[in-house]
Predicted model as a PDB file, atoms N, CA, C, CB and O in Angstrom, pLDDT in the B-factor column:
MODEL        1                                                                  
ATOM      1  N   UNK A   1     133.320  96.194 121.710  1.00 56.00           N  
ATOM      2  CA  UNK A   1     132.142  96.669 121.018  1.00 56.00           C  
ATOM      3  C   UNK A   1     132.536  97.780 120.061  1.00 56.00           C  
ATOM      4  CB  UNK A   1     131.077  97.155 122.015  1.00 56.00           C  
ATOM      5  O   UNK A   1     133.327  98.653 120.420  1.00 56.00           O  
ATOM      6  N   UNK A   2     131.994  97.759 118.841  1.00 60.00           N  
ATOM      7  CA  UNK A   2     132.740  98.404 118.072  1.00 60.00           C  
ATOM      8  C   UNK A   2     131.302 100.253 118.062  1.00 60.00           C  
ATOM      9  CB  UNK A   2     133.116  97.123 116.298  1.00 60.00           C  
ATOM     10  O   UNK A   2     130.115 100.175 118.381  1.00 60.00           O  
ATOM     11  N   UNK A   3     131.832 101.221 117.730  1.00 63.00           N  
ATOM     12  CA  UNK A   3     131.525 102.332 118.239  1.00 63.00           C  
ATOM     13  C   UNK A   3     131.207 103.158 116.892  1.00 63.00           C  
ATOM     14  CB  UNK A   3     132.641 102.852 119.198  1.00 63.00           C  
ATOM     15  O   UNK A   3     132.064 103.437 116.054  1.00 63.00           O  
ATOM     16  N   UNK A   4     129.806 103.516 116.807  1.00 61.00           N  
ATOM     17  CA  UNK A   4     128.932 103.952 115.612  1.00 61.00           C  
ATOM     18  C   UNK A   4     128.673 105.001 116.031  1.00 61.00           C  
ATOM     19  CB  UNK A   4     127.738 103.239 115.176  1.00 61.00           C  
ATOM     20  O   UNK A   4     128.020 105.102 117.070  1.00 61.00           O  
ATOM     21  N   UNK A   5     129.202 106.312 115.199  1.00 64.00           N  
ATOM     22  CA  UNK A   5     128.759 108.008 115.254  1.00 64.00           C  
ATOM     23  C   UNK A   5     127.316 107.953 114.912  1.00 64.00           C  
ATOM     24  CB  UNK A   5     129.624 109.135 114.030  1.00 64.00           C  
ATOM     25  O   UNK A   5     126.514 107.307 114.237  1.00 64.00           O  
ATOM     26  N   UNK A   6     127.387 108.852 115.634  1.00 63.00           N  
ATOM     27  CA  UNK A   6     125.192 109.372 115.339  1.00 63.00           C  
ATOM     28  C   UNK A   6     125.250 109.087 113.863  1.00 63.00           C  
ATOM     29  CB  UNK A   6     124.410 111.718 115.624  1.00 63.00           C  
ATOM     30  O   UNK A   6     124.738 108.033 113.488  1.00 63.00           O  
ATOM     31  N   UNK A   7     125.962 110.110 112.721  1.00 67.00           N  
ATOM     32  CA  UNK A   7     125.548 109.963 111.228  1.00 67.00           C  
ATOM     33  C   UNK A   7     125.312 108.977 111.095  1.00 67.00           C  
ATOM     34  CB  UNK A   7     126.286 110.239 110.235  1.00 67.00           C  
ATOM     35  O   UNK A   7     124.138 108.605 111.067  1.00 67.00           O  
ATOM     36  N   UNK A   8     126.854 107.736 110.891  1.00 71.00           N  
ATOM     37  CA  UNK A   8     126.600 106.783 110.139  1.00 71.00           C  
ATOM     38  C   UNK A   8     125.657 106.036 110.889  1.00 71.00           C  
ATOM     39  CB  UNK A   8     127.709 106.122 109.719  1.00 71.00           C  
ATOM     40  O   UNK A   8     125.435 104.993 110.275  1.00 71.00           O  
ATOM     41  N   UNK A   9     124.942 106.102 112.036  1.00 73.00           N  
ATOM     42  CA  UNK A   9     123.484 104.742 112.448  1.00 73.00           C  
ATOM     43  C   UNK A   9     122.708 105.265 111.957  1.00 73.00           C  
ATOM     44  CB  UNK A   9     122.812 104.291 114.007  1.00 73.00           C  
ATOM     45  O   UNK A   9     121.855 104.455 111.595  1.00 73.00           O  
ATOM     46  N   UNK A  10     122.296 106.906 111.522  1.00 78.00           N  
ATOM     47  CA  UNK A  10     121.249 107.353 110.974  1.00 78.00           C  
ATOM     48  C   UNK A  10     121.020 106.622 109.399  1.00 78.00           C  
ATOM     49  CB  UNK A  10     121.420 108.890 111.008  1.00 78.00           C  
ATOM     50  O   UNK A  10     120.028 105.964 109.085  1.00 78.00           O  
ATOM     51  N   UNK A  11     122.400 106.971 108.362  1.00 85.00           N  
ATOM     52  CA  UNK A  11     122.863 106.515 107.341  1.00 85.00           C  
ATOM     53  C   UNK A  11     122.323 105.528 106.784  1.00 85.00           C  
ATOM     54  CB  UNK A  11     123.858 106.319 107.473  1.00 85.00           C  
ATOM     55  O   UNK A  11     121.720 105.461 105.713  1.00 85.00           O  
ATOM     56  N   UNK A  12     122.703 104.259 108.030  1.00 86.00           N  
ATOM     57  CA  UNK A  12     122.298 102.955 107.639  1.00 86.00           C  
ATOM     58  C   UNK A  12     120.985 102.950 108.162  1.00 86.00           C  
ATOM     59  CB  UNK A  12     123.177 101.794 108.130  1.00 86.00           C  
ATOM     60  O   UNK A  12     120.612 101.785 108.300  1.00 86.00           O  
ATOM     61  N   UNK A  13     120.120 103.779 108.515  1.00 88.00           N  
ATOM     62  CA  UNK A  13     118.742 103.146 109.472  1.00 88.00           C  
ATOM     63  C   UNK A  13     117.954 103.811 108.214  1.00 88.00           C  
ATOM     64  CB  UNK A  13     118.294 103.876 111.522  1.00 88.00           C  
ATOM     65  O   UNK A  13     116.799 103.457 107.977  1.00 88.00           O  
ATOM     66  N   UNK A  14     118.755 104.998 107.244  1.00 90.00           N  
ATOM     67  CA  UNK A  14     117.639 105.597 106.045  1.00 90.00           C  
ATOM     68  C   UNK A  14     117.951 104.592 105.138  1.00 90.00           C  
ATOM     69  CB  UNK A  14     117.856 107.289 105.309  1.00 90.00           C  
ATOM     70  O   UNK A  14     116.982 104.309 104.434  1.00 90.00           O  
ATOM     71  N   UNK A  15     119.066 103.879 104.874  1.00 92.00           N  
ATOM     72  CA  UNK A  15     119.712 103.095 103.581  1.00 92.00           C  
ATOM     73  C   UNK A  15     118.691 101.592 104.144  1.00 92.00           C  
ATOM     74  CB  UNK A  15     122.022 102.903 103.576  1.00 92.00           C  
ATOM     75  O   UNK A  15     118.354 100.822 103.245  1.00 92.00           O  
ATOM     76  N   UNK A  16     118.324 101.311 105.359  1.00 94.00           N  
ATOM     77  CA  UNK A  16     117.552 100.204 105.459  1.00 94.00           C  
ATOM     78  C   UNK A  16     115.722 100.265 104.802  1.00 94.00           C  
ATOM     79  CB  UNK A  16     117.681  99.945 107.079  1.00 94.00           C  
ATOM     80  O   UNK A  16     114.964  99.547 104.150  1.00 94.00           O  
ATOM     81  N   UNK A  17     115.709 101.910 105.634  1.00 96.00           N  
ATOM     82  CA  UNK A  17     114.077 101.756 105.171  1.00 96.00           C  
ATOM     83  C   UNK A  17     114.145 102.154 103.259  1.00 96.00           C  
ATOM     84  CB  UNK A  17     112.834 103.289 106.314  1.00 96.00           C  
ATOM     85  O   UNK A  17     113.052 102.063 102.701  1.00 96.00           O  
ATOM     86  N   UNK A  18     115.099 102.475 102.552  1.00 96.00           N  
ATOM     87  CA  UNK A  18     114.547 103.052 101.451  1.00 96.00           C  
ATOM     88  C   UNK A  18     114.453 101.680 100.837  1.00 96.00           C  
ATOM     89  CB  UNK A  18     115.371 104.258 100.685  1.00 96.00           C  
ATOM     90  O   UNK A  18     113.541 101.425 100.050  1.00 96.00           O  
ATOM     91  N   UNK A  19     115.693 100.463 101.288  1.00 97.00           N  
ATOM     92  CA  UNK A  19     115.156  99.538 100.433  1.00 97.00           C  
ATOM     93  C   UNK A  19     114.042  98.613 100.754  1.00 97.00           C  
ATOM     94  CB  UNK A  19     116.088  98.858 100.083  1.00 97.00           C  
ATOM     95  O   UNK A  19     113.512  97.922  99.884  1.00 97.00           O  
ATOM     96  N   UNK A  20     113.715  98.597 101.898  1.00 97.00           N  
ATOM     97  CA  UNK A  20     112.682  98.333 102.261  1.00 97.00           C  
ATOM     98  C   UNK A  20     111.238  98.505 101.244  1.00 97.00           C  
ATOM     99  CB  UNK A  20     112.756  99.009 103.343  1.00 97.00           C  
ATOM    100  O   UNK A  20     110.470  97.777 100.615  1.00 97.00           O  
ATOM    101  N   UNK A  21     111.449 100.044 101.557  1.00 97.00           N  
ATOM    102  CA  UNK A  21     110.525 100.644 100.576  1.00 97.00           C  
ATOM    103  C   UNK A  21     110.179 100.754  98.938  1.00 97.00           C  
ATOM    104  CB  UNK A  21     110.696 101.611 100.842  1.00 97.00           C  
ATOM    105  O   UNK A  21     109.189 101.181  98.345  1.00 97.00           O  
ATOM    106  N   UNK A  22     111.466 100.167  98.469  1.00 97.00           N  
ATOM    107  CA  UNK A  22     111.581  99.981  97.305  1.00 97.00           C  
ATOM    108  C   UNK A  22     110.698  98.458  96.865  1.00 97.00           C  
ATOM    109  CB  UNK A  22     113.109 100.070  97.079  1.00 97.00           C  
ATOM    110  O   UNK A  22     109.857  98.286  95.984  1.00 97.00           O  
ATOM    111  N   UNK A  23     111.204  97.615  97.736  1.00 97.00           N  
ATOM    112  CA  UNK A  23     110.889  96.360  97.606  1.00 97.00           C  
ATOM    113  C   UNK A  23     109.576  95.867  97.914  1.00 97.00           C  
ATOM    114  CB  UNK A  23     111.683  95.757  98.236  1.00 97.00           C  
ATOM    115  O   UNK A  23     109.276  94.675  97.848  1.00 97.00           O  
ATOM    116  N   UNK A  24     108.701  96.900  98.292  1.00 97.00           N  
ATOM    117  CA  UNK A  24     107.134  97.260  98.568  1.00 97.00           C  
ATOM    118  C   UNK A  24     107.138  97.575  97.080  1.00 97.00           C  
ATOM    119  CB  UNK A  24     106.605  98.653  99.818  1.00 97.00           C  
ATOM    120  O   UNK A  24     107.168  96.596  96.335  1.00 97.00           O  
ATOM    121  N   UNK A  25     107.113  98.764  96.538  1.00 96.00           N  
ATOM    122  CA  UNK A  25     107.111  98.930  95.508  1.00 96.00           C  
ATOM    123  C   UNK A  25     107.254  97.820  93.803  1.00 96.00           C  
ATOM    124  CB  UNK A  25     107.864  99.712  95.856  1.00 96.00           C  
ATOM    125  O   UNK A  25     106.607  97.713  92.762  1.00 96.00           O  
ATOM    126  N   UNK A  26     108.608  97.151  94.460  1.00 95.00           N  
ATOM    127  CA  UNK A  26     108.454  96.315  93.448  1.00 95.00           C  
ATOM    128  C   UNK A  26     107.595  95.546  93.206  1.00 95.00           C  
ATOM    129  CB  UNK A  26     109.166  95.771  93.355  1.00 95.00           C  
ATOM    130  O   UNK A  26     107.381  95.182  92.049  1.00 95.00           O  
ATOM    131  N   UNK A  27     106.678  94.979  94.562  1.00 93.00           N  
ATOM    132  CA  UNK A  27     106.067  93.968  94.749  1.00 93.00           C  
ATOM    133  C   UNK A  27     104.410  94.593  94.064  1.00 93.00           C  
ATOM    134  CB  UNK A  27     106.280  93.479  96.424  1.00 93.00           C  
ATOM    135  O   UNK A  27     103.735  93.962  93.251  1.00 93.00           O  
ATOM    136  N   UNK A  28     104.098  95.750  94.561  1.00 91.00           N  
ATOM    137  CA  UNK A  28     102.924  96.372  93.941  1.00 91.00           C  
ATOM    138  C   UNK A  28     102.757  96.558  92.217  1.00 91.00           C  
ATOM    139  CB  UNK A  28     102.905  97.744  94.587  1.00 91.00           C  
ATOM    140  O   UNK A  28     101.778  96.344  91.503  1.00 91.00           O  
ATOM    141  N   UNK A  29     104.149  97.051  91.871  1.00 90.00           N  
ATOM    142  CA  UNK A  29     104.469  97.182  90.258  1.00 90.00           C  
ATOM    143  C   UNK A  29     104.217  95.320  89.653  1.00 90.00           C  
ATOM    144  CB  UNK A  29     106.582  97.913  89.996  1.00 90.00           C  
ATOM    145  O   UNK A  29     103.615  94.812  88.707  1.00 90.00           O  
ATOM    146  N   UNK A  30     105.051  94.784  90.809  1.00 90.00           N  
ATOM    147  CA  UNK A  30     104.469  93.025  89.692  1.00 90.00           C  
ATOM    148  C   UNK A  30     103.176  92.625  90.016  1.00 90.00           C  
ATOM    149  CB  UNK A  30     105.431  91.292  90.072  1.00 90.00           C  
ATOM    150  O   UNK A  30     102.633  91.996  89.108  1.00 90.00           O  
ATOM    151  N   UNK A  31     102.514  92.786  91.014  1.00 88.00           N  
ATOM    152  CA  UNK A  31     101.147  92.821  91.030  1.00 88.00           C  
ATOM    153  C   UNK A  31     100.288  93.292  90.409  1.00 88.00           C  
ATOM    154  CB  UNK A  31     100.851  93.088  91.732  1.00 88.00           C  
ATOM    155  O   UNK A  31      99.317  92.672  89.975  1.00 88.00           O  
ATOM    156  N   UNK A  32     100.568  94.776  90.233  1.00 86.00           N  
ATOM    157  CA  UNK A  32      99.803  94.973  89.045  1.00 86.00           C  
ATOM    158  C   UNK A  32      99.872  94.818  87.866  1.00 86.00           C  
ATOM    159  CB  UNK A  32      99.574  95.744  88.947  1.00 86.00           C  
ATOM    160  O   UNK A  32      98.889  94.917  87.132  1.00 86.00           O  
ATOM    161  N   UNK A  33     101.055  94.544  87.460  1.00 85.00           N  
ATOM    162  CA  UNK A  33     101.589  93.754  85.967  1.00 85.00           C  
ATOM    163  C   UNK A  33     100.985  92.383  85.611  1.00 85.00           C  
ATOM    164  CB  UNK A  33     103.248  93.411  86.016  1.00 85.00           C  
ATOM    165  O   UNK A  33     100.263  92.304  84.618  1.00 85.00           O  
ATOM    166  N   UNK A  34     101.267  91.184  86.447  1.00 85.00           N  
ATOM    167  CA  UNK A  34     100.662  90.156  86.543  1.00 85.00           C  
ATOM    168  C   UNK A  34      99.522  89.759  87.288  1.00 85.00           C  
ATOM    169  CB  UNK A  34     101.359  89.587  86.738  1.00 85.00           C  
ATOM    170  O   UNK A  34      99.126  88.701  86.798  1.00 85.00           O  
ATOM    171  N   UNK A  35      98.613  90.199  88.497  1.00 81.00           N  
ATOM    172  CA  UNK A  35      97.857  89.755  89.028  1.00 81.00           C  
ATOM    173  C   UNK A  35      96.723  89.483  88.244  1.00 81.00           C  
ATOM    174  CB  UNK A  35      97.754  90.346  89.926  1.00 81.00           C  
ATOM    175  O   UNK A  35      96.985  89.767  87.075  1.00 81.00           O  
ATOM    176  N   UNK A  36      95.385  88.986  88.393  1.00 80.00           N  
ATOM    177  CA  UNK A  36      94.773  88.730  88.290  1.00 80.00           C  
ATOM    178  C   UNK A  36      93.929  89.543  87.641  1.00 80.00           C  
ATOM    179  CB  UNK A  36      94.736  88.327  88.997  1.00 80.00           C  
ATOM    180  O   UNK A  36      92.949  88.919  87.235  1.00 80.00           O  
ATOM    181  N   UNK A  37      93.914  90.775  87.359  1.00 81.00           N  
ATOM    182  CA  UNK A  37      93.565  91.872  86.232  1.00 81.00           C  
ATOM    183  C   UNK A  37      94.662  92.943  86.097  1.00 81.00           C  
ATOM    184  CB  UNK A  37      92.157  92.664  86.584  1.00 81.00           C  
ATOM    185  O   UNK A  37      94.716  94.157  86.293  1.00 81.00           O  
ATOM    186  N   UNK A  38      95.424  92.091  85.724  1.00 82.00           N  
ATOM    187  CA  UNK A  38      97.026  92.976  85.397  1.00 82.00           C  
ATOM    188  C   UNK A  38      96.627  93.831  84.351  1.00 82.00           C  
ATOM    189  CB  UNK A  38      98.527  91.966  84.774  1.00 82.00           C  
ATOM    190  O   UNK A  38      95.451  93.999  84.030  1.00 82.00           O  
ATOM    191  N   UNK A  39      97.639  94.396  83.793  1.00 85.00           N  
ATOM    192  CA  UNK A  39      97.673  94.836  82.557  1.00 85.00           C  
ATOM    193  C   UNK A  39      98.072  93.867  81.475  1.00 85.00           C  
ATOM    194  CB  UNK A  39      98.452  95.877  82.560  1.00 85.00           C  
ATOM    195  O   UNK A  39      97.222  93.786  80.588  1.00 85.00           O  
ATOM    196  N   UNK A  40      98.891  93.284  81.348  1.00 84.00           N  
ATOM    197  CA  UNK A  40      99.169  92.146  80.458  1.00 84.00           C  
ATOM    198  C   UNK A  40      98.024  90.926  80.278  1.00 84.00           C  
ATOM    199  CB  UNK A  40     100.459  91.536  81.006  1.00 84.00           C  
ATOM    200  O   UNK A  40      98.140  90.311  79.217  1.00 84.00           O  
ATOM    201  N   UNK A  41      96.931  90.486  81.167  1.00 86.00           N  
ATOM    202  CA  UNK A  41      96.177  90.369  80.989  1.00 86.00           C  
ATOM    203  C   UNK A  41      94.934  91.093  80.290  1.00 86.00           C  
ATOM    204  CB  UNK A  41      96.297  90.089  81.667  1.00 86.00           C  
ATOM    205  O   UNK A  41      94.050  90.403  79.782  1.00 86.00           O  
ATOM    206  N   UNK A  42      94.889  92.156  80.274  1.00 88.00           N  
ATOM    207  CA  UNK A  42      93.954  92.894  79.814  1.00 88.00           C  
ATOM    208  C   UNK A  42      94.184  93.443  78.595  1.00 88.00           C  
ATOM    209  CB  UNK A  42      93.676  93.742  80.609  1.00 88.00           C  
ATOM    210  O   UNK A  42      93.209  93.953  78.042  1.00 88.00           O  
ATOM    211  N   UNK A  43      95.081  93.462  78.120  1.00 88.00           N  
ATOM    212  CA  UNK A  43      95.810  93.533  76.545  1.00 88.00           C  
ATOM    213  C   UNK A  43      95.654  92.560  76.191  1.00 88.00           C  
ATOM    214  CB  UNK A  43      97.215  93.806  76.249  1.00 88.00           C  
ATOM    215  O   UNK A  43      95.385  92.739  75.003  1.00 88.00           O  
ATOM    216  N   UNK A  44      95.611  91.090  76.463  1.00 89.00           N  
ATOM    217  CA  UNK A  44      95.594  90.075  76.119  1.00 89.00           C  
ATOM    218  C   UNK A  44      93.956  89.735  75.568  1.00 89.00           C  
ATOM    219  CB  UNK A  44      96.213  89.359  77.188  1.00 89.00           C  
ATOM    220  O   UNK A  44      93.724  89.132  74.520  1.00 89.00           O  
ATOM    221  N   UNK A  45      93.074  90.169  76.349  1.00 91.00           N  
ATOM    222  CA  UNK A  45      91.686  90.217  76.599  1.00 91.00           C  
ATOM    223  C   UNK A  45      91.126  91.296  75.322  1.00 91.00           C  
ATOM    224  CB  UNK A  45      91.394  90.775  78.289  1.00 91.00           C  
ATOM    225  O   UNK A  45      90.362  90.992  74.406  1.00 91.00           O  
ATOM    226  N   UNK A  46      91.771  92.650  75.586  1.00 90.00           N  
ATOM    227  CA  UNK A  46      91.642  93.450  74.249  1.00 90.00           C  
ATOM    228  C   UNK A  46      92.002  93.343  72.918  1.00 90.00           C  
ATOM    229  CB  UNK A  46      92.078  94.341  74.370  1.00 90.00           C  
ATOM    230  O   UNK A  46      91.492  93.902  71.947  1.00 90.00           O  
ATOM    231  N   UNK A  47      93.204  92.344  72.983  1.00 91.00           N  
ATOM    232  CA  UNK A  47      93.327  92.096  71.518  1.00 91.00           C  
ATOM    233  C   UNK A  47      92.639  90.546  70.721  1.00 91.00           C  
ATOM    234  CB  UNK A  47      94.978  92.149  71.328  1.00 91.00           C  
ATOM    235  O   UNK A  47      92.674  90.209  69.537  1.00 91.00           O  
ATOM    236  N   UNK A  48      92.120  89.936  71.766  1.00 92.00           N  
ATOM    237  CA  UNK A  48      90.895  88.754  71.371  1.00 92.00           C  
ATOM    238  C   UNK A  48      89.727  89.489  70.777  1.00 92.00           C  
ATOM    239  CB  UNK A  48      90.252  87.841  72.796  1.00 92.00           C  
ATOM    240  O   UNK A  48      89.211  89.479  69.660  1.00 92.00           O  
ATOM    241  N   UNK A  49      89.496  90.093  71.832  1.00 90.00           N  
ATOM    242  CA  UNK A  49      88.257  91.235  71.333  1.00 90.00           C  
ATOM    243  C   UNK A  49      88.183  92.109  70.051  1.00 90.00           C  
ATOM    244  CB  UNK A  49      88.193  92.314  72.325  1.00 90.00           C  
ATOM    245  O   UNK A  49      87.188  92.068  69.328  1.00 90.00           O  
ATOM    246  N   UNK A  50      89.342  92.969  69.759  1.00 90.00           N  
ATOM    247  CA  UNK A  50      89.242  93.393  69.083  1.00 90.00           C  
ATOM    248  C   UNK A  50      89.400  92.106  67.576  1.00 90.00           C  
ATOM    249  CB  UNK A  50      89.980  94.481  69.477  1.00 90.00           C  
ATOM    250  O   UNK A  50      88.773  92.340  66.543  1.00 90.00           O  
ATOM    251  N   UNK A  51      90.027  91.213  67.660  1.00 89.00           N  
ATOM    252  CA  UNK A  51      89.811  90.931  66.498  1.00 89.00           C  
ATOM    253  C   UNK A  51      88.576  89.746  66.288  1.00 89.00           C  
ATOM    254  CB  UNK A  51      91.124  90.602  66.005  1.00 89.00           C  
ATOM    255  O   UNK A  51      88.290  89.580  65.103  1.00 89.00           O  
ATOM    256  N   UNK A  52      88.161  89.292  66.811  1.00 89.00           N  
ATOM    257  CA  UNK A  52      86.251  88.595  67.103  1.00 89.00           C  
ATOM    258  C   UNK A  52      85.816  90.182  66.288  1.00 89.00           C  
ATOM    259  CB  UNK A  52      85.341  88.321  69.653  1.00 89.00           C  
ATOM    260  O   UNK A  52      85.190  89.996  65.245  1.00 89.00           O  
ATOM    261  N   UNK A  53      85.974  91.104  66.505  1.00 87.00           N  
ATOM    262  CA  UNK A  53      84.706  92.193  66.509  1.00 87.00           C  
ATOM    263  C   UNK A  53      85.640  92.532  64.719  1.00 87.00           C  
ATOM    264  CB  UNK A  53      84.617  93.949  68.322  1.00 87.00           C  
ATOM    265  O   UNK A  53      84.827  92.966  63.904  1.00 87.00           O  
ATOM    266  N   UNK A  54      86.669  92.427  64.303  1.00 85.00           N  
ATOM    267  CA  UNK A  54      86.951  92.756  63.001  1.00 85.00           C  
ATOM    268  C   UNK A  54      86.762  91.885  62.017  1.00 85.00           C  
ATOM    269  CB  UNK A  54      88.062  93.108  62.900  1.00 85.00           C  
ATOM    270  O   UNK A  54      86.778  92.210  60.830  1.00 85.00           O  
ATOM    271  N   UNK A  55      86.541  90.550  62.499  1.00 83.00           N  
ATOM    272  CA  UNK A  55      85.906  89.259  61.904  1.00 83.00           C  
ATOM    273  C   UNK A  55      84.460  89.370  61.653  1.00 83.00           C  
ATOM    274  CB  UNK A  55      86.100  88.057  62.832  1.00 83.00           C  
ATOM    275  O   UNK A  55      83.821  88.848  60.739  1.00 83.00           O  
ATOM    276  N   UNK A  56      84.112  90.004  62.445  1.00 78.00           N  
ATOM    277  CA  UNK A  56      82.492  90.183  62.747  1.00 78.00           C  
ATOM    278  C   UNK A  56      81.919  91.180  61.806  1.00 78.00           C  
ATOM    279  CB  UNK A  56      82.155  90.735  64.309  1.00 78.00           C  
ATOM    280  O   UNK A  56      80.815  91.161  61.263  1.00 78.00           O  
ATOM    281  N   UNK A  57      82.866  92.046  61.716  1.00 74.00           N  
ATOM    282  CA  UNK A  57      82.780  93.286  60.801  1.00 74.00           C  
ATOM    283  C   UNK A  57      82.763  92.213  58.926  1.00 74.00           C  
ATOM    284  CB  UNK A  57      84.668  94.654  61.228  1.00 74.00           C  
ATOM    285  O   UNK A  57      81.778  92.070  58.202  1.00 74.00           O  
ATOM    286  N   UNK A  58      83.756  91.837  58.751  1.00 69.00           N  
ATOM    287  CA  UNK A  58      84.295  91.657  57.955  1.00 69.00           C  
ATOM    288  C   UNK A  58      82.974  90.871  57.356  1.00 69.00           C  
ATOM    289  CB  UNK A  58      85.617  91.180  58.213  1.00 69.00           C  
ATOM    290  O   UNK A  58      82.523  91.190  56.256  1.00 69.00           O  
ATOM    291  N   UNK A  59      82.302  89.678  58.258  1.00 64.00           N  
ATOM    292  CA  UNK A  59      81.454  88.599  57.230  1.00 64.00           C  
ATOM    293  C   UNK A  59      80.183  89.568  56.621  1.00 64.00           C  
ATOM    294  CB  UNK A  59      80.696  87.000  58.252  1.00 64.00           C  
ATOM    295  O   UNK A  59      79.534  89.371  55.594  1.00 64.00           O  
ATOM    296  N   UNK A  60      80.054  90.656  57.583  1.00 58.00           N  
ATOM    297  CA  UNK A  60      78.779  91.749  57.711  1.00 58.00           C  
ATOM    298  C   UNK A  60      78.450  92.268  56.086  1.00 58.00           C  
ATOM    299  CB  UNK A  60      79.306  93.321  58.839  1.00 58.00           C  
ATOM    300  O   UNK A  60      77.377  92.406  55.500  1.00 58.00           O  
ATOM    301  N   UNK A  61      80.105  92.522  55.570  1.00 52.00           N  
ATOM    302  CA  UNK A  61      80.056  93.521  54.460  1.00 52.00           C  
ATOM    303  C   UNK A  61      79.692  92.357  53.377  1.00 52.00           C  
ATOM    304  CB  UNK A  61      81.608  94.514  54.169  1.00 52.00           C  
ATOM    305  O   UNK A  61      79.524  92.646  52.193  1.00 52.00           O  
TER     306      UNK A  61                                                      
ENDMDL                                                                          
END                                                                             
């Protein structure tokens, strides 16, 4: 059986949860990027809009 000092099990037990934790993270950052009222959706949505409403402007004058 091979024989692990206190540090290094601590080491690897913080180096497990940070990526852990990272990979939560990533998953929230693409969720909110792409889900279902992402941001890239909603830019997408704002720039339809805005130009309907500069068309709209435009026949007015």
């Amino acid at each position: 059986m091979i024989k692990i000092k206190n540090n290094e099990a601590i080491t690897l037990i913080s180096l497990i949860i940070t990526v852990i934790i990272l990979i939560i993270l990533a998953g929230v950052v693409i969720n909110f990027s792409l889900g279902e009222n992402g941001i890239f959706k909603q830019a997408k949505y704002a720039k339809t809009e805005t130009l309907k409403n500069r068309s709209k402007g435009k026949i007015r004058k």
